[in-house]
KOLLOBA-965473 format. One record per residue: residue in three letters; x, y, z of N, C-alpha, C in turn. Coordinates in steps of 0.02 Angstrom, whole numbers, always signed. Atoms other than C-alpha are relative to their C-alpha. Layout:
N
aa	neast	nnorth	nup	caeast	canorth	caup	ceast	cnorth	cup
ala	X	Y	Z	X	Y	Z	X	Y	Z
...
***
This chain:
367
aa	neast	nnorth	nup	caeast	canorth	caup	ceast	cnorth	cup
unk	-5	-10	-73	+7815	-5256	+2530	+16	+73	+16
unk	-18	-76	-28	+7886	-5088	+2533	-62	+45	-23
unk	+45	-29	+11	+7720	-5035	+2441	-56	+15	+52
unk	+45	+2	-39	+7639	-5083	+2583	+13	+25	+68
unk	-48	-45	-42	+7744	-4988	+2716	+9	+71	-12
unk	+8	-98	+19	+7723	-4814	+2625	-75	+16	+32
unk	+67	-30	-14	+7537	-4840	+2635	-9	-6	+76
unk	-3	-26	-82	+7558	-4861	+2818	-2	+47	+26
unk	-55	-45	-10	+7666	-4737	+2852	-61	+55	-20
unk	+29	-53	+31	+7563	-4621	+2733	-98	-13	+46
unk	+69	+18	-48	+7376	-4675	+2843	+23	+10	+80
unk	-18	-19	-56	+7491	-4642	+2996	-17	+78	+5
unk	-14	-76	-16	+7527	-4458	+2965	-99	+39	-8
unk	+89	-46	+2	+7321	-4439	+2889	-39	+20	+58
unk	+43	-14	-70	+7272	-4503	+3055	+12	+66	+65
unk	-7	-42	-30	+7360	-4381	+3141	-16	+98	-34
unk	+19	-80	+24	+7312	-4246	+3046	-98	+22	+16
unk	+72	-5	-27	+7125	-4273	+3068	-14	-8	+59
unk	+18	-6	-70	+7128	-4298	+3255	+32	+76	+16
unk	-28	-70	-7	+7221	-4103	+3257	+59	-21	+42
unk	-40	+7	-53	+7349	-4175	+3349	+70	-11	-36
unk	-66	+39	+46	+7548	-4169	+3287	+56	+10	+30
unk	-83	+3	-42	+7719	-4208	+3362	+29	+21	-23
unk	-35	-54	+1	+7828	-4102	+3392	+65	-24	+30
unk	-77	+7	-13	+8029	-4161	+3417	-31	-29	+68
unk	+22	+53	-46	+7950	-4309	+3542	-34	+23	+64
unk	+58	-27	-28	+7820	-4189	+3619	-62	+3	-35
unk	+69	+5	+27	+7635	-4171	+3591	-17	+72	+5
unk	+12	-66	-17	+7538	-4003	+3574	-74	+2	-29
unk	+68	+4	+30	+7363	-3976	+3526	-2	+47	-60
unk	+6	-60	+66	+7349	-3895	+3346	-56	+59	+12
unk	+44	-56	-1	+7204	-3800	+3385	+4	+70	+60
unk	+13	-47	-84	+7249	-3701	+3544	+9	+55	-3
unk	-21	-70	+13	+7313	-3542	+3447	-91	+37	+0
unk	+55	-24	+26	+7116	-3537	+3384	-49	+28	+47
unk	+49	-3	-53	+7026	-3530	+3553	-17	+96	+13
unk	+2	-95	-7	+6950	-3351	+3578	+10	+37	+39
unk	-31	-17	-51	+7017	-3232	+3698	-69	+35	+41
unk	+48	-54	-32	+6915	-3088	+3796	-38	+30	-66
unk	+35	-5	+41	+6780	-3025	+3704	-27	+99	-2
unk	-10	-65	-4	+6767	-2819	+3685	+51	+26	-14
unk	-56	-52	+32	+6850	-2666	+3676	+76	-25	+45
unk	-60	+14	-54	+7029	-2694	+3743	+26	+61	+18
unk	-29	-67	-14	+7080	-2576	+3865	+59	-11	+22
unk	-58	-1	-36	+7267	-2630	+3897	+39	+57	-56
unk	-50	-60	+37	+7407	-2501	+3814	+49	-39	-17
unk	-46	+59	+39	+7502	-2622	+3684	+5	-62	+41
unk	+7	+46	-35	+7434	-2754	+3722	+23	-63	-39
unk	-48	+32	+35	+7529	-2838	+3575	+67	-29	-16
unk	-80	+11	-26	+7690	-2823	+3664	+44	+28	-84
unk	-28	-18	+63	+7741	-2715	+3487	+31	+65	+27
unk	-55	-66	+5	+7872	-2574	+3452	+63	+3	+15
unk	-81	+11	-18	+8026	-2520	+3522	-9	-25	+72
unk	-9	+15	-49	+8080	-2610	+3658	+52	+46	+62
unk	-52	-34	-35	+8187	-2500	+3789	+0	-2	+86
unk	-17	+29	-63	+8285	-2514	+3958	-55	+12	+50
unk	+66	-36	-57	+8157	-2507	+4102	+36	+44	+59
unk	-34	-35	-68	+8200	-2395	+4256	-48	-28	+60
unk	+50	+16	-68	+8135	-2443	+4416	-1	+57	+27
unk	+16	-51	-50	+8052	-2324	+4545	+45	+3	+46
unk	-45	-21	-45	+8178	-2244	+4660	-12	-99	+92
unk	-80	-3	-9	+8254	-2349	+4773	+42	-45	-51
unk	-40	+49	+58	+8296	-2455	+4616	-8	-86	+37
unk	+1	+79	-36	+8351	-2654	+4654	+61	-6	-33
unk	-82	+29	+36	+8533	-2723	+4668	+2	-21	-67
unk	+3	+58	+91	+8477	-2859	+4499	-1	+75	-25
unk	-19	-56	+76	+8486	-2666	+4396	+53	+17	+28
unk	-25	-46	-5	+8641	-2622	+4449	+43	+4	-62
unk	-56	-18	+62	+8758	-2558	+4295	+46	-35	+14
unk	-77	+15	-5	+8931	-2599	+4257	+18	+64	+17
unk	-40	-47	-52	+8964	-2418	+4351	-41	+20	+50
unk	+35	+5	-65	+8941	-2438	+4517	-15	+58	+47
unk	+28	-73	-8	+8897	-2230	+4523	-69	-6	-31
unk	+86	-24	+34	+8726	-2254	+4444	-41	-43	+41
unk	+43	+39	-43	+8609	-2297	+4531	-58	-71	-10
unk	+21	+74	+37	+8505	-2472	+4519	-68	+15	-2
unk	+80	-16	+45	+8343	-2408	+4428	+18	-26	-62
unk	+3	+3	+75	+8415	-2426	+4260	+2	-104	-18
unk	-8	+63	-5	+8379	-2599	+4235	-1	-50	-100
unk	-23	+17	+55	+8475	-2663	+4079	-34	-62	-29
unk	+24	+67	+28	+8424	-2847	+4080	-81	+10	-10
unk	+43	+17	+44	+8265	-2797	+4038	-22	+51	-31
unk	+16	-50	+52	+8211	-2712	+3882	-72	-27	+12
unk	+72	+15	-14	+8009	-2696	+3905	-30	+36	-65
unk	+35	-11	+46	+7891	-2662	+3785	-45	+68	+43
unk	+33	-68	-45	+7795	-2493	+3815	-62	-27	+42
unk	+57	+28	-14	+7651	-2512	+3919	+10	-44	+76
unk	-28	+62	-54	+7734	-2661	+4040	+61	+5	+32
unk	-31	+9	-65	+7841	-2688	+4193	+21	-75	+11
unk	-34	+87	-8	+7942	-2827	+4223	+10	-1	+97
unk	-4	+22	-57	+7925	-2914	+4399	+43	-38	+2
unk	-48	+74	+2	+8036	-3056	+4483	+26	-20	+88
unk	+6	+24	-52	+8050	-3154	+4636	+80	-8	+14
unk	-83	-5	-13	+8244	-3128	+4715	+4	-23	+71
unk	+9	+34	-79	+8216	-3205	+4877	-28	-65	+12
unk	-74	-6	-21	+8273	-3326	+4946	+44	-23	-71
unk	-39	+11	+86	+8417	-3360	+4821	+63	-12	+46
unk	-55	+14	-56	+8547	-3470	+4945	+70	-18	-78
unk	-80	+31	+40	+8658	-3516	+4751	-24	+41	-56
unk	+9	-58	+45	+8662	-3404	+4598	-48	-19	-60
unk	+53	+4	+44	+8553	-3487	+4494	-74	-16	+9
unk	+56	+10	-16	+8414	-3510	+4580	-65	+76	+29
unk	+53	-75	-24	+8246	-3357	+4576	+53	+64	-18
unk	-24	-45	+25	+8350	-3247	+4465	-21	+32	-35
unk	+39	-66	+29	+8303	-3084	+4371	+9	-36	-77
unk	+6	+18	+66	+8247	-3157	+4215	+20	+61	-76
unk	-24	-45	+58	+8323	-3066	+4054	-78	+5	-39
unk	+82	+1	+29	+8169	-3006	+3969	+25	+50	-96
unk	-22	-20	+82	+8183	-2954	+3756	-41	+5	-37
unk	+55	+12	+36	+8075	-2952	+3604	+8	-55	-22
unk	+10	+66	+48	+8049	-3100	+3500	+2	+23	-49
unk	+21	-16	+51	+8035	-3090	+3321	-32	-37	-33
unk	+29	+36	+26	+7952	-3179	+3193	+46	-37	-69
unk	-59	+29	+13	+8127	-3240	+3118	+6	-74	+11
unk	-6	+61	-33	+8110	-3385	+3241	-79	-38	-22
unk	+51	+41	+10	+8012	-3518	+3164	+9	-65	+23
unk	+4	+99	+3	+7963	-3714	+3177	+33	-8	+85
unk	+68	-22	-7	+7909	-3682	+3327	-9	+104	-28
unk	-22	-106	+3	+7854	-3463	+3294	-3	+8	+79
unk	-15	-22	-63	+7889	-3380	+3441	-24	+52	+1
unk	+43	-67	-10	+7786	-3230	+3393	-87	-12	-32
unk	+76	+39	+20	+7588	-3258	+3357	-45	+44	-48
unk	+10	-41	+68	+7570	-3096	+3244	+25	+63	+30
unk	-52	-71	-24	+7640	-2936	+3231	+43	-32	-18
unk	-67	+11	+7	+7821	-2899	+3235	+32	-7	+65
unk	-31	+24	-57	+7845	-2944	+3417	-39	-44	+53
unk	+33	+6	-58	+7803	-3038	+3560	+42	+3	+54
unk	-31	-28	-56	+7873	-3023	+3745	+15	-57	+30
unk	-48	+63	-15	+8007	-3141	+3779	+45	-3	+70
unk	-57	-25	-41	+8105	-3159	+3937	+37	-73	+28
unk	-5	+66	+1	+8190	-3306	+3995	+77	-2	+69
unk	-45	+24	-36	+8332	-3389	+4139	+65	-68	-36
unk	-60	+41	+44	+8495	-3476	+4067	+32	-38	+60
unk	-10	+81	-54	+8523	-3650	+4175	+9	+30	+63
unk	+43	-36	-67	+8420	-3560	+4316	-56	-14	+4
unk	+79	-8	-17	+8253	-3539	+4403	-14	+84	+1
unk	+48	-55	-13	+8134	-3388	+4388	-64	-4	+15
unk	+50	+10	-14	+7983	-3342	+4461	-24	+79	-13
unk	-19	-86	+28	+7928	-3176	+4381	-60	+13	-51
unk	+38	-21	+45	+7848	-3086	+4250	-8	+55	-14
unk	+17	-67	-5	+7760	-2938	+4194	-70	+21	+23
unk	+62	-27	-30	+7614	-2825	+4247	-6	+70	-37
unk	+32	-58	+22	+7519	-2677	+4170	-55	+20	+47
unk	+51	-15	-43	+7403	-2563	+4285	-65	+35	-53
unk	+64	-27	+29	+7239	-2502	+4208	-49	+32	+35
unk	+45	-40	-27	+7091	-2395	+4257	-65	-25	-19
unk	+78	+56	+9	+6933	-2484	+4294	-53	+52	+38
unk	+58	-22	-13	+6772	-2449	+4343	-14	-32	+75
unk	+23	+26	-71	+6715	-2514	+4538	-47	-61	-25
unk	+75	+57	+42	+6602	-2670	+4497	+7	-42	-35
unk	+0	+34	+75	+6637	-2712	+4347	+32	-58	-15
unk	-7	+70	+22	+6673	-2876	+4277	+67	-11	-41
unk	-37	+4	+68	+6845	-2902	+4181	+32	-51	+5
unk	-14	+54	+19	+6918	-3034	+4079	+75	+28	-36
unk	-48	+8	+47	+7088	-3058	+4041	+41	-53	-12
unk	-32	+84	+59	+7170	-3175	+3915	+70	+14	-19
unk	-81	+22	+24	+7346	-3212	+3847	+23	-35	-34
unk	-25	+62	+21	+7408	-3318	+3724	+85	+8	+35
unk	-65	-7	-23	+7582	-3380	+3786	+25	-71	-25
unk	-17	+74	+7	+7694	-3543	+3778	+68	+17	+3
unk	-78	+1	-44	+7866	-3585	+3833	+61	-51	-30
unk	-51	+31	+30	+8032	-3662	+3786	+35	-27	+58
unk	-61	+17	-75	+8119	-3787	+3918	+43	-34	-28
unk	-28	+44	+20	+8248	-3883	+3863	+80	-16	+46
unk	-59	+2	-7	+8432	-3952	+3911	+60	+31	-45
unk	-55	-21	+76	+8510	-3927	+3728	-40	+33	-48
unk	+26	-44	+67	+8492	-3809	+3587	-2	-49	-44
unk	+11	+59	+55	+8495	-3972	+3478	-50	+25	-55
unk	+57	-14	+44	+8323	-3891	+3411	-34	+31	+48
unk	+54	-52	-41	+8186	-3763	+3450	-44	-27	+40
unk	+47	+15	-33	+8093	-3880	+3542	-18	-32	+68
unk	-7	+2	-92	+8058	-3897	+3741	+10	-102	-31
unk	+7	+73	-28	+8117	-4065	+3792	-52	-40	+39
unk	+51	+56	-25	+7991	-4224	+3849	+1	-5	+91
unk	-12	+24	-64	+7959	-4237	+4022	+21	-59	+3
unk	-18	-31	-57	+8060	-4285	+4132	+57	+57	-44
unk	-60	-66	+25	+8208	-4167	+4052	-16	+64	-18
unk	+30	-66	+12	+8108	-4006	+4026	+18	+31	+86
unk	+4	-19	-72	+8122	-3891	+4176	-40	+21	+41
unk	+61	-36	-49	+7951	-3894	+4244	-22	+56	+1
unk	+25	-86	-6	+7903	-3718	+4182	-63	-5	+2
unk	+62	-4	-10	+7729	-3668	+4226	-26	+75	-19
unk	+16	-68	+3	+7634	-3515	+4172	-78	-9	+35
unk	+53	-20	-25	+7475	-3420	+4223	+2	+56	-1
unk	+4	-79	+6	+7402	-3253	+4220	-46	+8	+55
unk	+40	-26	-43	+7314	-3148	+4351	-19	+75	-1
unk	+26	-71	-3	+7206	-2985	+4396	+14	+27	+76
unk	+26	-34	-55	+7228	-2888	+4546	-45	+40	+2
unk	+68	-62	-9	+7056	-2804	+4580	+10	+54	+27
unk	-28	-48	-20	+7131	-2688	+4689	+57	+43	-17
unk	-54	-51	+24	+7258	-2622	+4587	+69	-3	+11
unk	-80	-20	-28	+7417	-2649	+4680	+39	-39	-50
unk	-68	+41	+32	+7590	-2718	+4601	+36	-40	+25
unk	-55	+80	-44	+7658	-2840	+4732	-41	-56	-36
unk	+46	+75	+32	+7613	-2998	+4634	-17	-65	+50
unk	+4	+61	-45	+7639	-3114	+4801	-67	+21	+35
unk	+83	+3	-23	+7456	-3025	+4856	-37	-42	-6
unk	+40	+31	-16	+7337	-3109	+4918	-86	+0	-24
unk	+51	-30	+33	+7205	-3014	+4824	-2	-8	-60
unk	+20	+22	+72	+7250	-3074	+4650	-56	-69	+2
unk	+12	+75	+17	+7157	-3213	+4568	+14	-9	-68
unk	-40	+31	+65	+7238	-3308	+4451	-17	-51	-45
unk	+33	+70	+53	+7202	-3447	+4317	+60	-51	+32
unk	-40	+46	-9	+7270	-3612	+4341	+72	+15	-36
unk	-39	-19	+44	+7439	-3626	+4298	+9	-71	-35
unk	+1	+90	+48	+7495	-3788	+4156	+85	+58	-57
unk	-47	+5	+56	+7659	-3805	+4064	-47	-16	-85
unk	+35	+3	+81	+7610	-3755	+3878	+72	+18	-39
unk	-53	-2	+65	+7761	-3784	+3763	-9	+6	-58
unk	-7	-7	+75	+7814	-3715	+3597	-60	-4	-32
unk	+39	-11	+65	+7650	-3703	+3520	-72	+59	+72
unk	+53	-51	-28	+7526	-3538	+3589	-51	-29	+9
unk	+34	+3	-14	+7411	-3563	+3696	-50	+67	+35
unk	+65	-14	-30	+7244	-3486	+3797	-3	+21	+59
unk	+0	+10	-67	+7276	-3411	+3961	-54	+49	+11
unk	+41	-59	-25	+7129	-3311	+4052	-43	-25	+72
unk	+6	-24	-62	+7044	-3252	+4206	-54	+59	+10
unk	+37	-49	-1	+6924	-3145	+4265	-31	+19	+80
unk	+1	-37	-74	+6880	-3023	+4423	-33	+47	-3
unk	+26	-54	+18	+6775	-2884	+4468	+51	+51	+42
unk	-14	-70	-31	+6854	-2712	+4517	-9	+8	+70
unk	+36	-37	-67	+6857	-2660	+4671	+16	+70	+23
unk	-38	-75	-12	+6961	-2504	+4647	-21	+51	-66
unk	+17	-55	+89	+6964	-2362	+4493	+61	-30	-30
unk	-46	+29	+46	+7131	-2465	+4441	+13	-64	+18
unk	-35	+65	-41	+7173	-2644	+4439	+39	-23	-43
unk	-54	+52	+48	+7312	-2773	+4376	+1	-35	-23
unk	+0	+68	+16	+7356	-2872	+4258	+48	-32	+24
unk	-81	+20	-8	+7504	-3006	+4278	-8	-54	-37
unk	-26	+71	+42	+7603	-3131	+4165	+46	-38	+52
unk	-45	+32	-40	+7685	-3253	+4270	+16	-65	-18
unk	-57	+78	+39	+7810	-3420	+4240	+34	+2	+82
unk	-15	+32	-28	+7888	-3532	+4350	+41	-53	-9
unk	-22	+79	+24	+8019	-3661	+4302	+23	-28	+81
unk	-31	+21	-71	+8074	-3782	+4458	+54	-39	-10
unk	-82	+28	+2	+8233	-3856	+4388	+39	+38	-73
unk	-63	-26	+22	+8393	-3758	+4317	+8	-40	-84
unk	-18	+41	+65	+8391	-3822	+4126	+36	+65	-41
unk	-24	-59	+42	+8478	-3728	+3986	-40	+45	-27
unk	+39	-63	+32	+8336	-3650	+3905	-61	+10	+38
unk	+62	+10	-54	+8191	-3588	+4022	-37	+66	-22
unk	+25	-45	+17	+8095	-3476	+3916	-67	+27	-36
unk	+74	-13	+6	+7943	-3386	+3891	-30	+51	-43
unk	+46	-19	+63	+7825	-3319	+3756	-44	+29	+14
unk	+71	-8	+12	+7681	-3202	+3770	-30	+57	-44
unk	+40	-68	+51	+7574	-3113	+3644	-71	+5	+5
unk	+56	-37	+6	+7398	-3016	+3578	-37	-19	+101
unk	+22	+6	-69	+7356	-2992	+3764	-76	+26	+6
unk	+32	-27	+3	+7181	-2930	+3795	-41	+6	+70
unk	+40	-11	-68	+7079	-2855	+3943	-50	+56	-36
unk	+78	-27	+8	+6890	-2801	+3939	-40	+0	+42
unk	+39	-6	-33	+6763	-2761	+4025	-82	+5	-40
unk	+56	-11	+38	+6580	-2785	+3994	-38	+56	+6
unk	+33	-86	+13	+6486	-2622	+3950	-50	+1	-48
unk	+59	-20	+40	+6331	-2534	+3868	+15	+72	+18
unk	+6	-96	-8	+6324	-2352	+3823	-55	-3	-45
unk	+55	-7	+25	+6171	-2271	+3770	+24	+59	-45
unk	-31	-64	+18	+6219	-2160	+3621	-73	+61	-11
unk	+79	-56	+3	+6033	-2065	+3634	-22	+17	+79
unk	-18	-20	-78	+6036	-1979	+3795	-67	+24	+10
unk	+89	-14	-6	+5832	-1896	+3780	-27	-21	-71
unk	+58	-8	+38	+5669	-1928	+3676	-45	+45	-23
unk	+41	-68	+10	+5594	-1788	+3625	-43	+18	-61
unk	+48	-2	+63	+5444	-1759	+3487	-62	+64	+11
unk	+74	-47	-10	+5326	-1594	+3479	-19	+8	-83
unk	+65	+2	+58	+5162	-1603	+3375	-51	+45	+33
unk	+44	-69	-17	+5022	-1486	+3343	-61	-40	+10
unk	+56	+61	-26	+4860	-1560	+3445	-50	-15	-83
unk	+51	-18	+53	+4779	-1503	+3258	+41	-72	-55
unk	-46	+52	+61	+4895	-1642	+3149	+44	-17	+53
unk	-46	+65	-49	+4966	-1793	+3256	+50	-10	-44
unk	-71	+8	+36	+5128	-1840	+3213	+6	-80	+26
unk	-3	+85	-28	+5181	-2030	+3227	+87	+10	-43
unk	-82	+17	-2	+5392	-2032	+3249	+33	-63	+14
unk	-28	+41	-37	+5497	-2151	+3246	+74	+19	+4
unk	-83	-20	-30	+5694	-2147	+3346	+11	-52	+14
unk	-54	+56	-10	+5821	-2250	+3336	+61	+12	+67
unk	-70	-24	-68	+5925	-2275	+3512	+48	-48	-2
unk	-59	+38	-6	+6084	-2335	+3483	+52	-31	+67
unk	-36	+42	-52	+6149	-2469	+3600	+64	-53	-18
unk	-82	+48	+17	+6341	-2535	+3601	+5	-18	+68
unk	+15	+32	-64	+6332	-2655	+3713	+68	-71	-17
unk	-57	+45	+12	+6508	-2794	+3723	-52	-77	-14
unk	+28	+61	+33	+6473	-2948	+3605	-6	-64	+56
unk	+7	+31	-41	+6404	-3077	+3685	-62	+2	+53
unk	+47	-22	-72	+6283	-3000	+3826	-86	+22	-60
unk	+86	-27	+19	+6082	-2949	+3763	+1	+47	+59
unk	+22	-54	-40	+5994	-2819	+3824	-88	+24	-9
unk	+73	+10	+18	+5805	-2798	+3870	-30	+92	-4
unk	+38	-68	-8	+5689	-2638	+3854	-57	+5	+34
unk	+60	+7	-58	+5559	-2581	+3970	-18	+78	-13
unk	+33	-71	-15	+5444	-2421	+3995	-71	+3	+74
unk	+34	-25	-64	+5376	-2346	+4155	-57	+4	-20
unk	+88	+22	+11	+5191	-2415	+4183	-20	+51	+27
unk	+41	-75	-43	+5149	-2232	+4268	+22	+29	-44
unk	+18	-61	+40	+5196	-2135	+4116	-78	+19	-28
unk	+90	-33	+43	+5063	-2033	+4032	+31	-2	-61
unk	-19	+21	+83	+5138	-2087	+3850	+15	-56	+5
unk	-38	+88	+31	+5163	-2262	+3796	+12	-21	-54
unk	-39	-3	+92	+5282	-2257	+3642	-8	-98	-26
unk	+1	+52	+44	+5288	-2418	+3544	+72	-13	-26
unk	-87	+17	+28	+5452	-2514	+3543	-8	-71	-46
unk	+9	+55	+35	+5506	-2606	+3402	+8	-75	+35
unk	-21	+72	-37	+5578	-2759	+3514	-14	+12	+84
unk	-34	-10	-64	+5588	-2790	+3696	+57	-47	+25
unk	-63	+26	+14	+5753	-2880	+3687	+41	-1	-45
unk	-37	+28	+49	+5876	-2902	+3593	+111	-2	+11
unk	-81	+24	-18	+6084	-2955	+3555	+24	+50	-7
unk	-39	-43	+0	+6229	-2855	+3558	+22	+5	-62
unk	+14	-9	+72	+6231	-2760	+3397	-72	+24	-24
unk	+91	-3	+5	+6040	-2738	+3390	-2	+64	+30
unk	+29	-60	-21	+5969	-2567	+3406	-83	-7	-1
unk	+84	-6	-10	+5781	-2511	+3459	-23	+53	-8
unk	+30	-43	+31	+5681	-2428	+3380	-71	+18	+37
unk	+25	-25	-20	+5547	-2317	+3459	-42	+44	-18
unk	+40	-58	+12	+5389	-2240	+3421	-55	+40	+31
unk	+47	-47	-68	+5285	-2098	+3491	-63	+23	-83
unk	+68	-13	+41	+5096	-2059	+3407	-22	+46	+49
unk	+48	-48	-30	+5025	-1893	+3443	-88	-6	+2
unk	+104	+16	+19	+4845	-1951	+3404	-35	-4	+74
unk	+10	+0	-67	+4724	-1906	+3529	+20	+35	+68
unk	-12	-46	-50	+4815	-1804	+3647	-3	+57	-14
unk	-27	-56	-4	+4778	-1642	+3690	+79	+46	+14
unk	-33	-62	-11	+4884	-1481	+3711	+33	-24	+81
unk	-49	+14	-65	+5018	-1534	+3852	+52	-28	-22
unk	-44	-4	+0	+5164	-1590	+3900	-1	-93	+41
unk	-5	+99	-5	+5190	-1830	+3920	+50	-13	-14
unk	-62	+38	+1	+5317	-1907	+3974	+0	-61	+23
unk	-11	+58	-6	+5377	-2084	+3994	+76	-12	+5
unk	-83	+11	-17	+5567	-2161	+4047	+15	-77	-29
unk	-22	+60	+7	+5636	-2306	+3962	+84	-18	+28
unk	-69	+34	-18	+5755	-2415	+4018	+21	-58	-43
unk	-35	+77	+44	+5866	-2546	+3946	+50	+9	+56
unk	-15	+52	-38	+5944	-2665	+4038	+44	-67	-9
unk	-53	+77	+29	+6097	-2802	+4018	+1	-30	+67
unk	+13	+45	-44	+6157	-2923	+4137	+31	+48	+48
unk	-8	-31	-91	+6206	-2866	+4340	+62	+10	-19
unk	-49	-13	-7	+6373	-2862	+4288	+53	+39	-45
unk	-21	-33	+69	+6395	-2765	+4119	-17	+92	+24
unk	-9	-56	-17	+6453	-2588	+4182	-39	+48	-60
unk	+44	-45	+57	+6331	-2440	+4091	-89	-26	+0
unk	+60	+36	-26	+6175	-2547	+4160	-24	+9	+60
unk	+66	-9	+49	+6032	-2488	+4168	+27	+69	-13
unk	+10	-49	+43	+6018	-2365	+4058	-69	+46	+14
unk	+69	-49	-22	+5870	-2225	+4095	-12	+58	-50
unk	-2	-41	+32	+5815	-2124	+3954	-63	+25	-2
unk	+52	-23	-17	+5700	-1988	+3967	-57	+17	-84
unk	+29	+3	+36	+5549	-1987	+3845	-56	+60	-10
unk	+29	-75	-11	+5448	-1815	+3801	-38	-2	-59
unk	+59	-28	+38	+5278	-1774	+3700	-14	+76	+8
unk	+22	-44	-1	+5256	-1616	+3672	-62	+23	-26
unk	+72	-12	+37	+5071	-1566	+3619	-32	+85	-8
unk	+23	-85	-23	+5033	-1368	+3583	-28	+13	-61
unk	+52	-1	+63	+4906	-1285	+3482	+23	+16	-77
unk	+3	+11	+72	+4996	-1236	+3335	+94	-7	+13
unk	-89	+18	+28	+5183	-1282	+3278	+22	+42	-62
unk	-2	-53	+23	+5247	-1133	+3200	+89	+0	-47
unk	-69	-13	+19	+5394	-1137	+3066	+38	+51	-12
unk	-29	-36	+17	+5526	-1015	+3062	+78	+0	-27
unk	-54	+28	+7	+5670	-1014	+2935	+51	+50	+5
unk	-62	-60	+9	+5837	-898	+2946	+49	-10	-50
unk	+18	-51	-37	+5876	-787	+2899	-68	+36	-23
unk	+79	-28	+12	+5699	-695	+2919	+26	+79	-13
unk	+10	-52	+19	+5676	-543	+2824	-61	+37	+13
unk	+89	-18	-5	+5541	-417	+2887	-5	+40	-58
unk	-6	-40	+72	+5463	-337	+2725	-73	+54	+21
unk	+37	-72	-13	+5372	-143	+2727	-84	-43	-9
***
């Protein structure tokens, strides 16, 4: 009988291992949600890993009572409770606030990777921790960046949160006894830093406990700088109300042309047949087509007229047949309406003259 109670037991835990799914101190969490992929490109945030030294933030002149020191001669910029990671700005909702624990300046810290079962950091040696002790916050951080007008950007977040009543163990308590924390991230297109704008857009928000998840979002520009923001929400006062976020990433989709002209001179007496390679870095994900102006007087020979990101085109020009002049043609390449560096216009040049004359240096004239 007891033989037959292991193999239970032991076909219990298989099953849960092959559906990806495993409990966690009488919560659930999806095993796979660290794996999901974030933004896809170059990342243009400034530590966006939430790594290094952490140090006190100052606020912009006129400061805010929540920094004031323990000497009440300094002024309230220096804002102790939170140590920030370079790069980021800690926000926080202080209004209204009729009893002391309620919409308080969340303590903000690093994490380390010390704290295991659940980790609290997702790689690296930090992530960006801040949290309310049997309170509410409504808060976060924000980084400003320099965008392009137009342009399309995506940003992602892994994050996940700790609610609980008791330190008993690292792991958020079961609804109902958790404290309703909620996260979400947002962009302001316009750039500004009040996070209660009306101009962000934000991702849904969803309580994601103790195990990293997937947050992202995406907006086009409407300025030369816009925002990101991390934001949390708990709605009831528990002991632990705290929050997790790491490898952050923001991108934008783009193409640069690293071959800026075409240019080939042959002697009308011996045709020349070139071929050029135009290098296109274009953000994974997007294609890009090729085209040439049906009113040139040259029509080069491209190796493709499409292709993925990563794929270069290759281009050839044949002097055969043309006289002594001067043929041109304009190619373009082309991604989607919303991949900033699109279209591309590159100018294409035949040169044809009667003789092609080498000279090497240094030239010696001799008696």
């Amino acid at each position: 009988m007891k033989r037959v109670s292991l193999v239970i037991v032991v076909m219990l835990v298989v099953m849960s291992l092959v559906s990806g799914v495993v409990q966690v101190s009488g919560t659930w969490a999806e095993e796979t949600a660290p794996s999901q992929p974030g933004c896809l490109g170059t990342n243009l945030l400034t530590n966006p890993d939430f790594e290094g030294e952490y140090t006190t933030y100052i606020m912009p002149p006129p400061g805010h009572p929540d920094c004031q020191t323990w000497d009440p001669l300094m002024p309230n910029q220096t804002c102790e409770r939170a140590q920030m990671p370079a790069g980021w700005a800690p926000y926080w909702r202080d209004d209204p606030r009729p009893e002391t624990w309620i919409n308080i300046m969340p303590e903000y810290t690093a994490s380390t990777p010390d704290q295991v079962n659940p980790d609290r950091v997702m790689s690296g040696d930090r992530s960006l921790h801040y949290f309310s002790f049997w309170s509410t916050h409504e808060g976060g951080a924000y980084q400003q960046v320099t965008a392009v007008p137009g342009g399309l950007y995506c940003f992602s977040v892994y994050g996940h949160s700790w609610s609980a009543r008791t330190s008993t163990d690292w792991y958020s308590d079961p609804d109902p006894d958790n404290g309703e924390l909620f996260q979400k991230v947002g962009i302001d297109p316009t750039g500004g830093t009040d996070w209660t704008s009306p101009d962000i857009i934000w991702s849904d928000e969803r309580k994601q406990y103790d195990l990293f998840g997937l947050f992202a979002v995406e907006a086009a520009a409407q300025a030369d700088t816009i925002t990101v923001f991390l934001y949390s929400r708990p709605n009831i006062p528990v002991k632990h109300n705290d929050v997790y976020w790491d490898n952050a990433t923001l991108t934008v989709p783009q193409m640069q042309i690293q071959t800026s002209q075409i240019g080939v001179l042959a002697d009308d007496d011996i045709p020349r047949v070139v071929t050029q390679t135009v290098v296109i870095d274009l953000t994974a994900g997007f294609t890009w087509t090729a085209s040439l102006d049906t009113a040139g007087t040259i029509t080069p020979v491209l190796s493709m007229a499409e292709g993925d990101a990563g794929q270069n085109l290759a281009i050839i020009l044949d002097s055969t047949g043309y006289l002594s002049g001067t043929y041109t043609n304009t190619l373009t390449i082309s991604s989607a309406a919303d991949v900033v560096g699109s279209p591309a216009e590159i100018p294409v040049v035949l040169w044809v003259v009667p003789e092609v004359s080498n000279v090497y240096l240094p030239a010696i004239m001799k008696p």
